[in-house]
Structures are given as structure tokens and as C-alpha cells.
C-alpha positions in Angstrom: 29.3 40.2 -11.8 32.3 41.6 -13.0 33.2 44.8 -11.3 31.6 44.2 -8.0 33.8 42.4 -6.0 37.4 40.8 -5.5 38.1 37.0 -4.3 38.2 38.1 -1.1 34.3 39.3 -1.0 35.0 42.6 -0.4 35.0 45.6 -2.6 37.6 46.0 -5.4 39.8 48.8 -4.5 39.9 51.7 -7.2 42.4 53.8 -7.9 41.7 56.9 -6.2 42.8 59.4 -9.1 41.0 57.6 -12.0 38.6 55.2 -10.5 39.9 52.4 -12.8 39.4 49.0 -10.6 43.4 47.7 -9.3 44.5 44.2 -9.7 44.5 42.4 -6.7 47.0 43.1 -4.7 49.5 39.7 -3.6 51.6 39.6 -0.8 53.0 42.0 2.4 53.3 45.5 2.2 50.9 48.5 1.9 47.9 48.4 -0.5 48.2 50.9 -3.4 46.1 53.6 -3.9 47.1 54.4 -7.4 47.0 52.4 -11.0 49.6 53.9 -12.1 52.3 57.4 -12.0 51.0 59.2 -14.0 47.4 58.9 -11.5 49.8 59.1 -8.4 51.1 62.6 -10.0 48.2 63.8 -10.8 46.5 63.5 -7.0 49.8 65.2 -5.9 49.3 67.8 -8.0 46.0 68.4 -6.9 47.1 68.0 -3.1 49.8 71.1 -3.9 47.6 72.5 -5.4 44.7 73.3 -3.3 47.3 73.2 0.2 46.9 76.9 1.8 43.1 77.2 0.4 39.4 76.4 2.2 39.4 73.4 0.1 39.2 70.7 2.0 41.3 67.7 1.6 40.1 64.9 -0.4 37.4 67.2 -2.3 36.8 66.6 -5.7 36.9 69.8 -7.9 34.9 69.4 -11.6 34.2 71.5 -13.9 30.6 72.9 -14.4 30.6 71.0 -17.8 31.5 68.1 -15.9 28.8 68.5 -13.6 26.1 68.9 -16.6 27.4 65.9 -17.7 27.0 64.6 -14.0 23.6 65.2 -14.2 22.2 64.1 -17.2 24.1 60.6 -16.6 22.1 60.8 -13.3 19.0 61.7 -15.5 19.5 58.9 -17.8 20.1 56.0 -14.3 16.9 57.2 -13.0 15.3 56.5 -16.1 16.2 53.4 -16.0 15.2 52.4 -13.2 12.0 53.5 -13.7 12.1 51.6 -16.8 12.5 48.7 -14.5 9.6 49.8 -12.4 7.4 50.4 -15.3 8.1 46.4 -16.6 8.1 45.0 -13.7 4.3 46.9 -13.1 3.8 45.3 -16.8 4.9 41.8 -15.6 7.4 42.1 -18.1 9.3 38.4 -17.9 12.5 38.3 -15.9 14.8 38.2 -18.8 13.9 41.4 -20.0 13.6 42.6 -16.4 17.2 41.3 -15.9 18.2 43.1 -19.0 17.0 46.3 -17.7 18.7 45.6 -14.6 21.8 44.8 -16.3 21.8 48.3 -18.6 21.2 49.7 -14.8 24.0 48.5 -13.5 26.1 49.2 -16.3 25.4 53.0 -16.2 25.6 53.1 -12.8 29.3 51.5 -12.7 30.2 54.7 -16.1 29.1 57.1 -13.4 31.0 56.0 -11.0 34.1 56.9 -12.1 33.6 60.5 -11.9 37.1 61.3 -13.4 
């Protein structure tokens, strides 16, 4: 499945501002972090910005509409899953049980990229 994994087996690195998935990565030299400047900035910015505070490094700061927003997508994945329960207790067929699976994984890749 798209999304999951690089040729190499392991995970597909992510930009760590965004979350957007990189491009694999060819040759020597160090592996990038960023998709881009403009997400390179940004994490700068937030770096200077919290330096001298109790913030600890690496946190992610949202905002509280963010975080309602957070929640209800979390909401919404664990109705599905137990939409998936539900149909498999049903012995629903595995197409639609895959379907279900596949709306599952869908949401769960959204949330994932919390930025």
C-alpha cells in the first residue's frame, strides 16, 4: 500500500515540519529531514522560538481548535474500526471488510500528519 513503506522495507521518512512523505533519498550524504525551505524555516522558527522557555525540544505546540479537530478525527478512526468489528461479527464478506479496512487506513494516514 502506498504510503507505508519505501523500496528499502522500512518506513518512508516524512518531513518533520509537515509530515508530507520525502522522495527517496539517492546517494551519500545526510538524509533530509525537510521537503522543502519553506518547512526547514518554519521548524527554525519554532526552535527560536520556544529556546529559553520549559518547552521541551521537539514538542509540538497546537492550537486548542486544533486539538478539537484532533479529537473528533480520533472519534471518527474509532468508529471505524468498530465498524469493522461490527461486520466482521456480521460475517460481512471480505470485500467489504477490506473496504472498511481500507477507509481505516486512510483516516488513520489524514491524522497522521498532525500539521
Amino acid at each position: 500500500m502506498a504510503g507505508y513503506a519505501n523500496t528499502s522495507g522500512r518506513p518512508a521518512p516524512v518531513c518533520q515540519w509537515c509530515g508530507k512523505e520525502l522522495a527517496e533519498q539517492q546517494g551519500r550524504g545526510r538524509r533530509r529531514k525537510f521537503c522543502g525551505p519553506s518547512c526547514k524555516q518554519r521548524a527554525y522558527e519554532q526552535r527560536h522560538n520556544i529556546a529559553g522557555t520549559s518547552v521541551a525540544e521537539g514538542s509540538v505546540i497546537l492550537r486548542p481548535e486544533r486539538v478539537a479537530a484532533l479529537r473528533d478525527e480520533l472519534y471518527e478512526l474509532r468508529c471505524a474500526a468498530e465498524d469493522i468489528r461490527t461486520a466482521a461479527e456480521e460475517d460481512a464478506d471480505a470485500a467489504e471488510i477490506r473496504h472498511l479496512c481500507d477507509e481505516l487506513v486512510e483516516m488513520a494516514l489524514q491524522i497522521e500528519k498532525l500539521r
